[in-house]
C-alpha angles and dihedrals in degrees: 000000000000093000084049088062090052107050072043101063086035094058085045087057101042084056094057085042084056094037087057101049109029102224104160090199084066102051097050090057094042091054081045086053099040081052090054093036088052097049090042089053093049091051091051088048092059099053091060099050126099144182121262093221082078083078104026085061093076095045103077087058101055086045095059098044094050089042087067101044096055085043089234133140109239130169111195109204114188125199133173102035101141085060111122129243137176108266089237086053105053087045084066109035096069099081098047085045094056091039083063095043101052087048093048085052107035094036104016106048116065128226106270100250094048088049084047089053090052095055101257137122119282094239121065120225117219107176118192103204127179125181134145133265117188114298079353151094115209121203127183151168132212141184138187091212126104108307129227114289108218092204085058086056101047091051095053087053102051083051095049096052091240093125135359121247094257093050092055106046092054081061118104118232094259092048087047087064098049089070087086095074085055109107120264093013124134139152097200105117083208142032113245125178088249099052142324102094092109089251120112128057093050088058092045086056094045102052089037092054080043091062090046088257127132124210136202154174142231119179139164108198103252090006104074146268131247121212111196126198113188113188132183103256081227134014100204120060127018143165116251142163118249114222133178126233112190101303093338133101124224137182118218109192106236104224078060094063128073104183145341131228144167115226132175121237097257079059087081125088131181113232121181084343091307137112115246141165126194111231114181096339097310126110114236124195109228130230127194105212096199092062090044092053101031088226105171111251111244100166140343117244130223094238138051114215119190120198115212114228139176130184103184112315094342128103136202142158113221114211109224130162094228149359103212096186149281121306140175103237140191127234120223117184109241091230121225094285082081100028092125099056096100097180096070129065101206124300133259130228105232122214092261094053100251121126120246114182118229119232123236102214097186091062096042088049082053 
């Protein structure tokens, strides 16, 4: 794989060479060698790929076991077992999946006869689903048990020191619920060997952000909660748009953007303090990228270009001085000297040998 990268930034390197100086020779050999690279790369990526149900397969059995121990009634459906993950991927996605599990059926699915009270069904349903989405592989699980109470949550919070109670009370719903993949936190009243130790969800959230992923949650109080894990189908070579910031390169994954435009600085309007723009009837938060990334201001250029991206359900316009085109880029991981740099998913080697990092949407849109 690593080899693959680097015929990878050579062959990107060869095409400026032949952009430069025009030689058509050159070009013909160069598409001929993007075709072979490509293949080759397929073919790499393949390899490497494996099916989910690697992991799934240890799963019916936990669930049985800790079915009987909480003296619940409890039916595991898996779909999705034949999807496709990176290798190093599926070595590390076992833990966080069982961490959920165990929660959906420890804190999610209700005792029978109190199931039974609420007019559902005795036995509870916990599904384990994985498909593709784009460039990603979505996993989730989902229960039919209580739900998560946001007033619970924010409670718990307040008791635990986490907010304030003004704080918490000025969160959405949705918002609210996300509390539970904040370190320490926990809502058990008492520690069981299943959950409960306030560790757990932070950690999930932890070793799924360290393999680029992003997870959520959606949840109606005694209808069900739905945990979502979304993963990069590779974690080697992607496409990405190359943009310019002041004097300093930067790589946005494609499958992050959703469009490009060029505005002009009346475009801009502030709404509640903060910089929007209206595209197409909806509203987009702006952000400059040269104050996000402290990046030092040379000139200021004649055109504005934004650059449209999501991260789930989120938004944003990132304000950068120039796009300067689509690459295939490598990435390299950052290593722990600049673990703690959130905002950037790893960095790439250009053709010409210089670094350009590579943004990590999800965290920016947090």
């Amino acid at each position: 794989m690593n080899l693959m990268g680097e015929l990878v930034i050579n062959k990107v390197r060869l095409e400026q060479i032949g952009q430069t100086h025009r030689l058509s020779e050159l070009t013909e050999t160069l598409e001929q060698m993007d075709r072979v690279t490509t293949d080759l790369q397929n073919i790499v990526m393949k390899v490497r790929m494996v099916p989910v149900s690697q992991v799934f397969n240890r799963f019916p059995r936990m669930v049985r076991d800790v079915t009987k121990e909480l003296n619940k009634e409890i039916n595991l459906t898996i779909e999705g077992e034949e999807t496709e993950l990176d290798r190093t991927v599926i070595d590390e996605i076992g833990d966080p999946i069982m961490h959920l599990l165990r929660n959906s059926l420890d804190h999610g699915v209700e005792m029978p006869d109190e199931r039974v009270a609420k007019g559902k069904p005795r036995v509870g349903e916990v599904g384990l689903i994985a498909r593709h989405e784009g460039n990603n592989v979505v996993i989730m699980v989902t229960d039919d048990g209580k739900g998560i109470d946001p007033d619970v949550i924010r409670r718990k919070a307040v008791e635990k020191g986490l907010y304030t109670q003004d704080e918490v009370e000025k969160l959405d719903d949705a918002d609210a619920v996300r509390i539970i993949f904040l370190p320490g936190f926990s809502t058990a009243d008492k520690i069981s060997d299943i959950s409960g130790r306030g560790v757990g969800m932070d950690v999930v959230r932890s070793k799924i952000e360290a393999l680029s992923g992003h997870v959520d949650v959606e949840t109606h109080v005694n209808e069900g909660s739905v945990f979502k894990i979304k993963l990069p189908l590779t974690l080697a070579i992607i496409q990405a748009m190359m943009v310019r910031v002041q004097d300093e390169m930067y790589a946005i994954p494609l499958g992050s953007i959703d469009s490009t435009i060029n505005i002009q600085p009346e475009d801009i309007k502030t709404v509640q303090n903060r910089e929007v723009i209206v595209l197409r009837g909806e509203i987009i938060p702006i952000i400059r990228m040269e104050e996000t990334l402290a990046v030092p201001h040379v000139k200021d250029w004649d055109e504005i270009f934004v650059v449209v991206v999501h991260s789930g359900e989120s938004k944003a316009g990132l304000l950068v001085d120039k796009l300067i085109g689509q690459q295939e880029i490598v990435i390299k991981t950052l290593g722990n000297l600049f673990m703690g740099l959130k905002m950037f998913s790893g960095a790439t080697v250009l053709g010409d040998g210089r670094i350009a990092l590579i943004l990590d949407v999800a965290t920016m849109l947090q």
